[in-house]
Each structure stands twice: as C-alpha cells, then as structure tokens.
C-alpha positions as CSV (number, residue, x, y, z in Angstrom):
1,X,0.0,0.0,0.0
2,X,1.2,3.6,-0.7
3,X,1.7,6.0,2.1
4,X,2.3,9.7,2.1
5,X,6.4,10.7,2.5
6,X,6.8,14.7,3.0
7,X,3.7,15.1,1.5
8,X,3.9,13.3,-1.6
9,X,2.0,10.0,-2.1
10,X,4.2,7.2,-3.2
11,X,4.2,3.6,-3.6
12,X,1.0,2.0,-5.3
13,X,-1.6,4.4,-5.3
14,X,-4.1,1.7,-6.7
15,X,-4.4,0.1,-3.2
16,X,-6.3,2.7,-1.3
17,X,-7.3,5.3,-3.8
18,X,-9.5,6.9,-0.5
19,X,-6.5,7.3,0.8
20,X,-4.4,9.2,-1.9
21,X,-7.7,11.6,-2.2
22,X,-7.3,12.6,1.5
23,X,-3.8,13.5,1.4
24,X,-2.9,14.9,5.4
25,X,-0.5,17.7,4.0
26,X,-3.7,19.5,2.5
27,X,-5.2,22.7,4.5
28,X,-6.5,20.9,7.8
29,X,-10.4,20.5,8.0
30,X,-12.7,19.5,10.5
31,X,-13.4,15.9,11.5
32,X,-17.2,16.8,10.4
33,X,-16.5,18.0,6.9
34,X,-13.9,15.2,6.4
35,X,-16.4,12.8,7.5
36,X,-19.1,13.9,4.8
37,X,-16.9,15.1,2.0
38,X,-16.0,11.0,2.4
39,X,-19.7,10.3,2.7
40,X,-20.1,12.5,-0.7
41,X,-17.6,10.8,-2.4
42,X,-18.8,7.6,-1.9
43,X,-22.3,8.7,-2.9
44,X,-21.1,10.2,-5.7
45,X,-19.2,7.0,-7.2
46,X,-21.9,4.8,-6.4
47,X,-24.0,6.9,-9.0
48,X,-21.4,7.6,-11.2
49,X,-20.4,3.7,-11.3
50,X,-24.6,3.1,-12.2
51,X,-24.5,5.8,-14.5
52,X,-21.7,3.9,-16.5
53,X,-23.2,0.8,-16.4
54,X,-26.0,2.1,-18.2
55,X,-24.6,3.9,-20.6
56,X,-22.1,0.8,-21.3
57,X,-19.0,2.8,-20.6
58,X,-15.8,3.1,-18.2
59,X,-15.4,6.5,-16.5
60,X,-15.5,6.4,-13.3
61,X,-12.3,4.7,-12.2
62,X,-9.5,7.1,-11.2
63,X,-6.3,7.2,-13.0
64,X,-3.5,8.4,-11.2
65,X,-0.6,10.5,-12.7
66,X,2.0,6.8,-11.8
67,X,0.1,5.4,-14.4
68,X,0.9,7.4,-16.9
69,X,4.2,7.3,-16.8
70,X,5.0,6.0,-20.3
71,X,2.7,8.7,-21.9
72,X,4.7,11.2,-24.1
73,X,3.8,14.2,-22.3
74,X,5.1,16.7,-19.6
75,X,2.9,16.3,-16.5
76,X,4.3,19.2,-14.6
77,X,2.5,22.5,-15.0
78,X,-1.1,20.7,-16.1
79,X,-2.5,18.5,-13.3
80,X,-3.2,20.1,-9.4
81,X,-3.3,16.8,-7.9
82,X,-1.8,13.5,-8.4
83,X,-5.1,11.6,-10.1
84,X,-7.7,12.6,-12.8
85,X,-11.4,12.7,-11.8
86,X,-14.4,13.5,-13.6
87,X,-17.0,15.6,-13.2
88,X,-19.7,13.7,-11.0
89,X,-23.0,12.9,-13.1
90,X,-25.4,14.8,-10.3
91,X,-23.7,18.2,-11.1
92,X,-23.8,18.5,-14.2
93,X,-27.6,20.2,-14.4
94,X,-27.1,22.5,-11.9
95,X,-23.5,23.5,-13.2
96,X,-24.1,24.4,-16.3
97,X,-27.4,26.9,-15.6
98,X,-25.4,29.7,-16.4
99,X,-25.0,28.8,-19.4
100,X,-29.4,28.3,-20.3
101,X,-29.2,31.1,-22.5
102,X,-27.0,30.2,-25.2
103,X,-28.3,27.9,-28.1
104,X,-27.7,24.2,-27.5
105,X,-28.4,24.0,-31.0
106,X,-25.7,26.4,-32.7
107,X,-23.1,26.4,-29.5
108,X,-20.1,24.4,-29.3
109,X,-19.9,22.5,-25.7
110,X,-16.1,21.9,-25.0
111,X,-14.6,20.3,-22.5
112,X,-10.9,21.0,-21.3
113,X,-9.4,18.1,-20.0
114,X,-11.8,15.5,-21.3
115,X,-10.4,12.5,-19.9
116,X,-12.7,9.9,-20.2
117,X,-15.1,12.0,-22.0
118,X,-18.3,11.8,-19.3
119,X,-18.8,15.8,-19.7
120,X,-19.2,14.8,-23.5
121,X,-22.1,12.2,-22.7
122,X,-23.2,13.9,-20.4
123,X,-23.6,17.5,-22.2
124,X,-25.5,15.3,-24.9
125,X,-28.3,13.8,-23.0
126,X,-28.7,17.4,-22.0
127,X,-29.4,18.7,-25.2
128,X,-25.9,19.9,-27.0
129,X,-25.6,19.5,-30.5
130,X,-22.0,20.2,-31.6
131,X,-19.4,18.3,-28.8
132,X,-15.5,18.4,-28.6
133,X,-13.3,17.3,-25.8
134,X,-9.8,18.7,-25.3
135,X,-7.3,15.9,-23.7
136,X,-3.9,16.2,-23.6
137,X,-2.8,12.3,-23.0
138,X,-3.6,10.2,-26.1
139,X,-4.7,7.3,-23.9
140,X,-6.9,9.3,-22.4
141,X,-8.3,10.8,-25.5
142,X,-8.5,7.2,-26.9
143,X,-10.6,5.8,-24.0
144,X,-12.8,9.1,-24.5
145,X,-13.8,7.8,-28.2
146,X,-14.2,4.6,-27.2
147,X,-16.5,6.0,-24.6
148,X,-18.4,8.0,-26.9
149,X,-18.2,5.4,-29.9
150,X,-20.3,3.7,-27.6
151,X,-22.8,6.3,-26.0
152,X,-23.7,8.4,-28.5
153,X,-23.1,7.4,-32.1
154,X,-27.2,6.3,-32.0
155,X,-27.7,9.8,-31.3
156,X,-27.7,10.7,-35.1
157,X,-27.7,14.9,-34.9
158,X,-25.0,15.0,-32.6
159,X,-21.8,15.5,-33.9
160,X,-18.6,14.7,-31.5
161,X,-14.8,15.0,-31.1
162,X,-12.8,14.1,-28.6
163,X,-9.4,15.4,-30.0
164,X,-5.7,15.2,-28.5
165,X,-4.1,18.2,-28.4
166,X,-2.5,20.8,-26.2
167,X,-5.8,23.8,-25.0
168,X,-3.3,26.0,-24.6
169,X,-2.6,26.6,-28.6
170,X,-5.6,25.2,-30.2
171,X,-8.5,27.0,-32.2
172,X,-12.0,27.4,-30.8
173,X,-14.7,26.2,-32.9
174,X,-16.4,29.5,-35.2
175,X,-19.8,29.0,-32.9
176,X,-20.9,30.3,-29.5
177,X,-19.1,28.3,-26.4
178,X,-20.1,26.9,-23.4
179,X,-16.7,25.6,-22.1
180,X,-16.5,23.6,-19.3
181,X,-12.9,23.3,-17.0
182,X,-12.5,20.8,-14.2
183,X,-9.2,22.0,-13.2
184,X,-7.0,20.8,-15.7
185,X,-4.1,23.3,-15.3
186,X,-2.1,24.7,-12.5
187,X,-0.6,28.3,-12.8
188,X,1.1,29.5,-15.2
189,X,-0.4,27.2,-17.9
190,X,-3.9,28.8,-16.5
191,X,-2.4,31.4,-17.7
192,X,-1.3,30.2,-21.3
193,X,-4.7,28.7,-21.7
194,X,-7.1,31.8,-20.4
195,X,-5.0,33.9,-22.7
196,X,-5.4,31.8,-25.9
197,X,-9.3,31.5,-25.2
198,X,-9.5,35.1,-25.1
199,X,-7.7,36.0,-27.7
200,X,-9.5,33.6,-29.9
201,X,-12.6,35.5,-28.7
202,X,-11.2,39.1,-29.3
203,X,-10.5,37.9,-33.3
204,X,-13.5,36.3,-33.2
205,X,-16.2,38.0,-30.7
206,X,-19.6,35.9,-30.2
207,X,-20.7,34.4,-26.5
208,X,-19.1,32.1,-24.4
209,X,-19.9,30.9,-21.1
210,X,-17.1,29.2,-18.8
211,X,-18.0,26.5,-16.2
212,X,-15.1,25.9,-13.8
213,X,-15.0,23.5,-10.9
214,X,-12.2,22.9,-8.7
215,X,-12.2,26.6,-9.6
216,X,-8.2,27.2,-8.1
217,X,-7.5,30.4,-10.1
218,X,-10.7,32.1,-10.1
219,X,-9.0,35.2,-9.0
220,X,-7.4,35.5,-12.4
221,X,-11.0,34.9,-14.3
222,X,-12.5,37.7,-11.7
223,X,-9.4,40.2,-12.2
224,X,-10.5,39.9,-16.2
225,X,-12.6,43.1,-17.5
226,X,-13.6,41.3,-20.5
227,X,-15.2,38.3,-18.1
228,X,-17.8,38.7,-15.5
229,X,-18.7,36.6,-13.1
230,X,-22.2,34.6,-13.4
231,X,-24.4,34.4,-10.1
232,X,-25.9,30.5,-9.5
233,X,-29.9,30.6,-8.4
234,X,-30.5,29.5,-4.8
235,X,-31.5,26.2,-5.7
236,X,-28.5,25.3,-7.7
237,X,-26.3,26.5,-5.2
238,X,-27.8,24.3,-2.5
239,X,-27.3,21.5,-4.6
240,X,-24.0,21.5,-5.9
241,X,-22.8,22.6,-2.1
242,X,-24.1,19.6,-1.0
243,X,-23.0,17.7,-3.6
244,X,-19.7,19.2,-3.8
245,X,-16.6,20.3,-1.4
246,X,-15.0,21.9,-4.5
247,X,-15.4,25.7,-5.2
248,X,-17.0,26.4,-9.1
249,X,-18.0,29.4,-10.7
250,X,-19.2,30.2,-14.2
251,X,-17.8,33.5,-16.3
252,X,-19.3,35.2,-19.4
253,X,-17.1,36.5,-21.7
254,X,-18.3,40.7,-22.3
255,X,-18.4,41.2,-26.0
256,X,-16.9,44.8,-26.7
C-alpha cells in the first residue's frame, strides 16, 4: 500500500485510492466536513459507477498520474493533484445553468481536460448538438472515443470529437461556447490557456460561457474586465454545495 512521505504520495496508489484523495498535507479540516466530504464521495461514485453501467461505458475509475508514466507528455504545469477525476454525473444540471441562455443547438460545448469523455455524454443527453473534448494524453483521448463510440453514435444529430491536443494553442470552434474546465491546469499554464481563449474571442467575438469547478484560479478569471462573473440561483447553489466540497463558478465572456 502507498503512504504519504513529506507530503507526496508514493508507492501504489491503486491500493487505497480513499487514501491518496485525502492526502494529510492539505489545509487541515474539520473531523465533520472530512467525515461527509468522504460520505459525498462515496455517494457520488456509487452513482457515477450506475451511470456507467448504463450507458455501457468506463469512466469512473481514477487514474493516477504513476500510471501514466510511459505517456509522451510533460505532467508538470497541467494537473493540481496527483489523479484525474471526472465531473460527478449529479452536477452537471445545476452546473451548467449559467449557461441556459446560449443555443444548445448552434453552441459548441467543449470540455478541457476531457479525460474519459463523461462531460461529453453527459452534455448530450442534455441537449448539445455540436461536442469536442480537449485531452492532452492520447490514452486518455482514446478511451474518450471509445466511450463516446459507444454512448452516443445512435444519437444521429449530434456530432462529437474528442481530440488530443494541447488547449493551450488550439483554435476554438467559429460558434458560440459553453466551455467547461474541471481543473486541468495549475498556474502558469492557467495562464497560457485563459489567454489563448481570449484571444480567440477578441479575433472572433460571439458568446461564451465558462463553467469551472475545482475553480483554483478564479482570481485571475475575476481580475479579467472582458469576463464577468455569473451568479448561480438559490436552488442550484444548494445542490452542488451539498453535492460538492470543490469551489466552481461560471464567467461570461463581455463582447466589446
């Protein structure tokens, strides 16, 4: 079993992923909130884990940053943690709210980070059109098309990509975004990344909503004057608190 040395996790993660998620050299936090943010966890990946064996896909288990060691990529400015989640399946409603007002039918929904792709199924099944995942490891990227291969090719007028490549230099589709960020970057690749969205919107202004959990560097979307910050209803809040030990927030992007 892995244990936690200076705190760094080492050894074999796979034996007690609870344990690499709860890593003691993180801020300190009550016994309470420890005790249900593991209670929400659990919850969470029991639904996750039912949501994927309806859908006849694999997204749920965690893959940790050890096991993709052999990948031919540079790890070091992209991932906060030491493991790649998704986005749990009871969020994703609430979440996304902010973003009601821009056509499902015209937008682009992209996901940075895409992983396994369950964003992409999910944004689907709630009504977008036009789908593309970002992911930087290519056996990531490949299990998110076998994912979606098998969840949504019967849905005939949605069209889907989840495509390797690096967010940080790639082009945004012509239509309106609703872009959705799980923490996929630490500082300064934030940075890179805001600043290549942005600029892709200045050449090209139309609307763009950004949904960011885990939301890390929300001081650098708030200190934006082209962004402004989008308020969650009451209801939503309530649920993705309880839901969710994670801050989030969503952005608009404030056409000149």
């Amino acid at each position: 079993m892995g244990q936690f040395v200076d705190g760094k996790f080492v050894g074999d993660p796979s034996k007690d992923k609870l344990q690499a998620l709860e890593n003691p050299a993180r801020k300190p936090i009550g016994l309470l909130r420890k005790n249900y943010i593991r209670v929400m966890m659990k919850l969470n990946h029991f639904l996750d884990k039912h949501y994927d064996k309806k859908q006849g896909i694999e997204t749920c288990d965690l893959v940790f940053i050890s096991d993709l060691k052999d990948e031919p990529v540079d790890f070091s400015e992209f991932l906060i943690d030491e493991l790649y989640g998704a986005l749990p399946v009871t969020l994703f409603g609430a979440m996304h709210r902010p973003a009601e007002n821009i056509s499902k039918q015209t937008c682009t929904f992209v996901d940075i980070g895409a992983g396994k792709a369950r964003p992409l199924v999910l944004a689907a099944e709630h009504g977008y059109k036009n789908i593309l995942g970002i992911e930087y490891v290519p056996s990531l990227a490949q299990t998110g098309r076998d994912n979606c291969e098998i969840a949504l090719n019967h849905m005939k007028d949605v069209v889907w990509e989840n495509r390797t490549a690096d967010a940080t230099s790639m082009k945004y589709p012509d239509t309106d975004l609703v872009v959705l960020a799980c923490n996929p970057f630490d500082r300064p690749m934030f940075d890179r990344w805001l600043k290549n969205l942005l600029n892709d919107l200045r050449d090209n202004p139309r609307e763009m909503v950004l949904i960011y959990h885990h939301s890390i560097c929300s001081h650098l979307l708030d200190a934006r004057p082209d962004l402004e910050r989008i308020e969650y209803g009451l209801a939503d809040q309530l649920k993705i608190h309880l839901l969710n030990p994670h801050p989030y927030g969503a952005w608009r992007y404030k056409r000149a």
